[in-house]
Structure formats: C-alpha cells, structure tokens
N, C-alpha and C positions, 0 to 999 in steps of 0.2 A: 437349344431347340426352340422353334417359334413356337408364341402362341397363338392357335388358330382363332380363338374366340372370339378374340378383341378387334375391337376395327377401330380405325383413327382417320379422322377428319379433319383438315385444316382450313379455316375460314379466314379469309381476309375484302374486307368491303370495301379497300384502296383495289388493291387490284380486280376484283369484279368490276367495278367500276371501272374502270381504265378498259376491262374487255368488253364489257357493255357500248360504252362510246365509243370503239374503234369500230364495233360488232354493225351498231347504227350506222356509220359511214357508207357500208356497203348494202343494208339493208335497201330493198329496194323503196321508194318513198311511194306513201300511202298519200293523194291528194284527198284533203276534205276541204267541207266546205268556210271556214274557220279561215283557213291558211290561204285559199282562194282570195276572201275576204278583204285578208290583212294587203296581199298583193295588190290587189283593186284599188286598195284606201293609198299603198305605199304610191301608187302612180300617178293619181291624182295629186297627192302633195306635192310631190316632186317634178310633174309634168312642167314644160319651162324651164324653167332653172338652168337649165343648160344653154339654151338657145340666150336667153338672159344674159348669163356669164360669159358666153361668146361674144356677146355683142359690146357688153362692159369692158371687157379686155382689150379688146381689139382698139376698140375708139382711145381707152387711155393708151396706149400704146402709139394709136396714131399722134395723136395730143400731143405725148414726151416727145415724141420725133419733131414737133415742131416747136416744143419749148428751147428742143437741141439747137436747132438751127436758128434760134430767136438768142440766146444764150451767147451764139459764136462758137460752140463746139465745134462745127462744122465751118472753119473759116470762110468766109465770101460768099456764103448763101444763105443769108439773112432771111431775103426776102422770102427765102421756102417754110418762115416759118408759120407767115399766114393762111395759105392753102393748107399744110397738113394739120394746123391746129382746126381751122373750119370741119374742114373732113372730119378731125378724131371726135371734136361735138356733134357733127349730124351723123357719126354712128352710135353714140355715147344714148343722144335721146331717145330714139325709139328701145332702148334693149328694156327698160321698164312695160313698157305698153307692150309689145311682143310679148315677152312672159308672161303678162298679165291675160295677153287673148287666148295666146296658147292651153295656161292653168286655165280658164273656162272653157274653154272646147273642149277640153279632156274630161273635165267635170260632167259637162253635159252628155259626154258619149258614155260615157261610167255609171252614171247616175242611175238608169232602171235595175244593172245587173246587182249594183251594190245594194239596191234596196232588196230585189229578189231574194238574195243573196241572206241578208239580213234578218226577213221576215222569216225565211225558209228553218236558221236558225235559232231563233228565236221560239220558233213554233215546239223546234224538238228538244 
C-alpha cells in the first residue's frame, strides 16, 4: 500500500537548462534598447567590408588570370597577360578607398541614433 503522505521531487539543473534554452528559442523576442545598440555598433564596423572584399578578390583573381597567360599556361597567348594583369590592378586599388567611404557613410548615417540610443541608456 502507497503512502500518501510523502511527495518526492526530482531536480536536475542539466536538464532544466537544456528546457530553458530550447524554451527561449521559441520565445517570442523582447527588442530593447541594449540589443538595438549592439546592432547599430555591429553595422558600422562591419559596413564595407564586403564591397572591400569584392573588389580584392576579383582584381586578384583578374591579376592570376594574367600571371596564367604571362607564365604560358595558356599556350600562345602571352600577350593577354598584360591587359588582364592591368585590369586586375585597377580593380585591386580602389577596393581600400571604397570600404573606406562606404565605413564613413555608414558612420555618419548611424551616428545620431547611436548616441540617442546611448544617452537614453545610460540615463536609466
């Protein structure tokens, strides 16, 4: 015969956890202004960089195309290796400068809400 009296409880703070973090997933997400913030900050760093990278890639890429044909990989079209190495340098220079206008444009269009933003928490 059971007894009624007693109650039994079992704790485990691995899997509460484990249900907790799955739990968040679906939670629906609270925006504040912290996390706002951190977005704002993340985009400016980052702004450029891509267009940057594009343009570095591309020009080295164009470049080895003409190292290839400067090399003789390409039998009997030597001469192409001059045009496509020119080419891959005048895409090569501006990808610095580009990123660079771009990461200050972004700066400047950023710049009020991040402070607002800033002051706002800071105040509370």
């Amino acid at each position: 015969m059971e007894n009624r009296d007693t109650f039994t409880y079992q704790y485990s703070a691995k899997r509460n956890r484990e249900v907790e973090n799955i739990r968040k997933k679906y939670m629906p997400k609270e925006e504040n202004k912290l996390d706002t913030l951190r977005a704002l900050d993340r985009r400016v760093q980052s702004a450029g960089q891509l267009q940057g990278l594009t343009l570095g890639i591309l020009g080295c890429l164009l470049f080895g195309i003409g190292m290839c044909f400067g090399l003789g990989v390409f039998a009997g079209v030597t001469w192409l290796s001059i045009p496509f190495g020119i080419i891959g340098i005048a895409v090569m220079i501006p990808a610095y400068p580009v990123s660079r206008h771009i990461a200050r444009k972004t700066k400047t269009e950023l710049t009020p809400r991040i402070l607002q933003l800033s002051e706002e928490i800071m105040r509370s």
